[in-house]
C-alpha positions as CSV (number, residue, x, y, z in Angstrom):
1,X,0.0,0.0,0.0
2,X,1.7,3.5,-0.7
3,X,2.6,5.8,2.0
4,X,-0.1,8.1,2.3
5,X,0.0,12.2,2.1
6,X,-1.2,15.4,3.0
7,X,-2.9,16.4,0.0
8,X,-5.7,18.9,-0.3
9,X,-9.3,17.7,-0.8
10,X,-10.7,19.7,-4.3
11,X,-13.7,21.1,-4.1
12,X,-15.5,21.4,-7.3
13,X,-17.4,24.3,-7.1
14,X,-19.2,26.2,-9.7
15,X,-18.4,29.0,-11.3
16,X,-19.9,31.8,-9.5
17,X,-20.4,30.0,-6.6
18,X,-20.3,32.1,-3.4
19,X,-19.0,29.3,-1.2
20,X,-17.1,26.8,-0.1
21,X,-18.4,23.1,-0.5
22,X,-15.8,22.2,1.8
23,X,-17.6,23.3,5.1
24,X,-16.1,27.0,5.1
25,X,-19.4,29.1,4.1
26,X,-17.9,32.6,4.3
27,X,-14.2,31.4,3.1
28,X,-12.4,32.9,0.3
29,X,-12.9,31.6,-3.2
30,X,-9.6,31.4,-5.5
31,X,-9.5,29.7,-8.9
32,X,-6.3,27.5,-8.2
33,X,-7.9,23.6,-9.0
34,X,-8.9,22.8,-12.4
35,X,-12.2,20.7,-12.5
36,X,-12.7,17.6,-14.5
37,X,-14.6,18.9,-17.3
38,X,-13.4,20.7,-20.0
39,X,-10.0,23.4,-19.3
40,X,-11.8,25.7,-17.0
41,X,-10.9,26.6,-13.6
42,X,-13.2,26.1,-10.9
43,X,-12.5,28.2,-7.4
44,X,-11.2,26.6,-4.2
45,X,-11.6,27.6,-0.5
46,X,-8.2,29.8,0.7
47,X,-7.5,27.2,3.2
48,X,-7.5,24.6,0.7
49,X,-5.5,26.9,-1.9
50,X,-3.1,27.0,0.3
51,X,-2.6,23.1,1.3
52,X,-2.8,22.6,-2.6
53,X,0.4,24.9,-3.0
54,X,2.5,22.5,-1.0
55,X,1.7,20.2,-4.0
56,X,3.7,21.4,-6.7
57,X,7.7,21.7,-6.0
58,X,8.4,25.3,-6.0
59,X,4.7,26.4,-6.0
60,X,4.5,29.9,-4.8
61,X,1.1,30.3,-2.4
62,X,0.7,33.3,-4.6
63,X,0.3,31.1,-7.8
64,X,-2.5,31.6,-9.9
65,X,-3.9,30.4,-13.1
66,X,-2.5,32.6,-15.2
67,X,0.7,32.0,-13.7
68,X,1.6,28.7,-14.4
69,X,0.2,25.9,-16.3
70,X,-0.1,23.7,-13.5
71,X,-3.0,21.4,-12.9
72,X,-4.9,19.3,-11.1
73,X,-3.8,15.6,-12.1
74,X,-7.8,15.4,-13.0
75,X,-6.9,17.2,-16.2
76,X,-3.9,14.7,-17.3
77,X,-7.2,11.5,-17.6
78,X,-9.0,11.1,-20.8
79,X,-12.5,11.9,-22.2
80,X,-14.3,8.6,-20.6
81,X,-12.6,9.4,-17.4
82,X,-13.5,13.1,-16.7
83,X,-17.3,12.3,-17.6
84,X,-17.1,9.6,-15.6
85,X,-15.5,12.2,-12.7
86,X,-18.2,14.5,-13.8
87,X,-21.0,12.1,-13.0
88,X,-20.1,11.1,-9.8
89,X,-19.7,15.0,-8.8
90,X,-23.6,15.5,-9.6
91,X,-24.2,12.0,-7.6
92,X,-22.5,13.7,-4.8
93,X,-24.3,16.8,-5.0
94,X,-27.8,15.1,-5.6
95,X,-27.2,13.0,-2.5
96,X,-25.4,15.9,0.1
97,X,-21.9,15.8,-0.3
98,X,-19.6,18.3,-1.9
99,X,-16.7,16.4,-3.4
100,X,-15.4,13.6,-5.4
101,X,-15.6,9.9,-3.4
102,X,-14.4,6.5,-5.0
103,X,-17.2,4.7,-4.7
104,X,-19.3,7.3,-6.7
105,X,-16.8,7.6,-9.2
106,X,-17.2,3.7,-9.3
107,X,-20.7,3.8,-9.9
108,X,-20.7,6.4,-12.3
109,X,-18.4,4.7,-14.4
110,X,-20.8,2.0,-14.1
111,X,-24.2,3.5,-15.2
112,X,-22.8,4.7,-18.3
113,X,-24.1,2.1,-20.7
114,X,-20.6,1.9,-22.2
115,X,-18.9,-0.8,-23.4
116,X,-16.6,0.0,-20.5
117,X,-19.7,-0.2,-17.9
118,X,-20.9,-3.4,-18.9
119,X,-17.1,-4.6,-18.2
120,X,-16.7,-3.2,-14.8
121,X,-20.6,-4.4,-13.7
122,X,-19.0,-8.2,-15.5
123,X,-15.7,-7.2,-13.4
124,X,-17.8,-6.4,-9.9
125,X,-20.1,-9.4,-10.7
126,X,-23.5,-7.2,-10.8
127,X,-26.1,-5.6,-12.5
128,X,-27.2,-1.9,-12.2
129,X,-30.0,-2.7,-9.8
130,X,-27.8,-4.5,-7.2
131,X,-24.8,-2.0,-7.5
132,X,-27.2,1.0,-7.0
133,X,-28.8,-0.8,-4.1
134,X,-25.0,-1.0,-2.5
135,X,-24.7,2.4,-3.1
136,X,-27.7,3.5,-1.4
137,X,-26.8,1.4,1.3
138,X,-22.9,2.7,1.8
139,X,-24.3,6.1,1.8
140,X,-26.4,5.8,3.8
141,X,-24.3,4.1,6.5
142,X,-22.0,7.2,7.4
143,X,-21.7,11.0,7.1
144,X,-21.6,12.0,3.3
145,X,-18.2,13.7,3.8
146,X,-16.8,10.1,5.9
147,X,-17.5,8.2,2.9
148,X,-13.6,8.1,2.0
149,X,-10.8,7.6,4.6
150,X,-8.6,9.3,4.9
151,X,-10.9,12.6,3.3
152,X,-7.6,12.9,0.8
153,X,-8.3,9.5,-0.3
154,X,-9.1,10.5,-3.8
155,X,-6.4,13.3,-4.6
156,X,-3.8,11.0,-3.1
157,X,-5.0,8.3,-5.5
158,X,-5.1,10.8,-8.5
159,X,-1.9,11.9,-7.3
160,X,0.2,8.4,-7.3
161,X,-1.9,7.2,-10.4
162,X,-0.4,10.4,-12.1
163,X,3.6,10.5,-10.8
164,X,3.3,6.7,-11.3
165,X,2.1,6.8,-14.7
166,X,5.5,5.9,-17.1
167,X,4.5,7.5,-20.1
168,X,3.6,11.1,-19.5
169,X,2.8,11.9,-22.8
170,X,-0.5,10.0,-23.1
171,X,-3.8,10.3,-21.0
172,X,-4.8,8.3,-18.2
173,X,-7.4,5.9,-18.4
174,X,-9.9,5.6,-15.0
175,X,-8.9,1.7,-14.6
176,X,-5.7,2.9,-12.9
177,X,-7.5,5.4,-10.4
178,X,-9.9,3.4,-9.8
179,X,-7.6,0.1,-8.9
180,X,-5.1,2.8,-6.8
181,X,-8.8,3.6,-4.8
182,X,-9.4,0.3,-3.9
183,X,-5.9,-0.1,-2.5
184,X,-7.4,1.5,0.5
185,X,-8.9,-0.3,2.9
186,X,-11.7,1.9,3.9
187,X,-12.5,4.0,0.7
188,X,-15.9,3.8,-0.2
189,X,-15.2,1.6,-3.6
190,X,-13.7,-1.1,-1.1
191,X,-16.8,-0.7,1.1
192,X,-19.3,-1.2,-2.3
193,X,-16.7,-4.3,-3.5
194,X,-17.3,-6.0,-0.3
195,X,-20.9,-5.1,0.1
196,X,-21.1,-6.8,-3.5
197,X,-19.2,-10.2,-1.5
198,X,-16.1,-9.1,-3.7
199,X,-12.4,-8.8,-2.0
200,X,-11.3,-5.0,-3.3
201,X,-7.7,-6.6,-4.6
202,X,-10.0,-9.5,-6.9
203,X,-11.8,-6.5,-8.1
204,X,-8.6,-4.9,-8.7
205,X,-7.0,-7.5,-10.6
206,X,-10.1,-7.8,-12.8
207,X,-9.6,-4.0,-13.7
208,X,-6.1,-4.3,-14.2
209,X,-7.3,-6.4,-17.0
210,X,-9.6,-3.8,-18.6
């Protein structure tokens, strides 16, 4: 399992947005974190601007945009990816939460009536009913924001999927995030594999596959 590490939660918040989804209402915006879809940025609490700073070697606090051409290792992932990222941050939001958690990025990868999403429900050993009944049920079960422990869970796992990645040329494909998701014990897409009477690493060897 990799060492874990302090890594800012993103916030996706839309533009114009007023607040913070990250539980500071009042809290500075700054348009530091680049969202999943298309190349627009979307604005992040100062508190987490900050944390996000310590990311990038050299990264002034100060940075901005138009700075630097920094981003986000959402950004580096391909088309299917980011939709997929996309979807799971209007499943969020429909159901309470505020950010990106693995096992909604899971399931919207899932519902997508791809031929990837009939792979990963062949993978997971499901159909759309019984996944979506996990879901309900995981979400149910804890706080929408304890859904994924460590809260960093998901920007560590974008993070070590991206500096792990050996060709940096070419664009990510969500099988690696979601495989370095399940590597934690207590993520939410570990939770829905073993709510599903599947061991996270089978499912991850299955998606290695993909």
């Amino acid at each position: 399992m990799r060492e874990r590490s302090e890594i800012a939660l993103i916030h996706l918040v839309p533009e114009g947005t007023e607040t913070s989804l990250c539980g500071l209402p009042t809290a500075t915006l700054d348009p530091l974190a680049m969202g999943p879809v298309g190349t627009s940025y979307r604005p992040v609490c100062q508190q987490c601007r900050q944390l996000l700073s310590k990311v990038g070697e050299g990264m002034s606090s100060d940075l901005t945009p138009r700075d630097s051409q920094w981003r986000h290792p959402v950004g580096v992932f391909d088309s299917h990816a980011r939709s997929a990222f996309s979807g799971a941050q209007r499943e969020a939001e429909r159901r309470g939460g505020s950010f990106l958690v693995s096992g909604l990025i899971l399931y919207a990868a899932a519902v997508t009536g791809d031929t990837f999403a009939t792979r990963l429900c062949e993978a997971m050993g499901c159909d759309l009913d019984r996944l979506g009944q996990a879901v309900d049920a995981e979400w149910s079960s804890r706080s929408p924001f304890l859904q994924d422990q460590p809260a960093t869970l998901v920007n560590e796992a974008f993070q070590s999927v991206a500096s792990g990645a050996a060709n940096t040329t070419l664009e990510l494909r969500l099988p690696a995030l979601l495989i370095a998701m399940l590597d934690y014990p207590e993520s939410m897409a570990s939770r829905l594999a073993r709510r599903l009477d599947l061991e996270p690493a089978v499912l991850a060897r299955r998606l290695s596959e993909l």
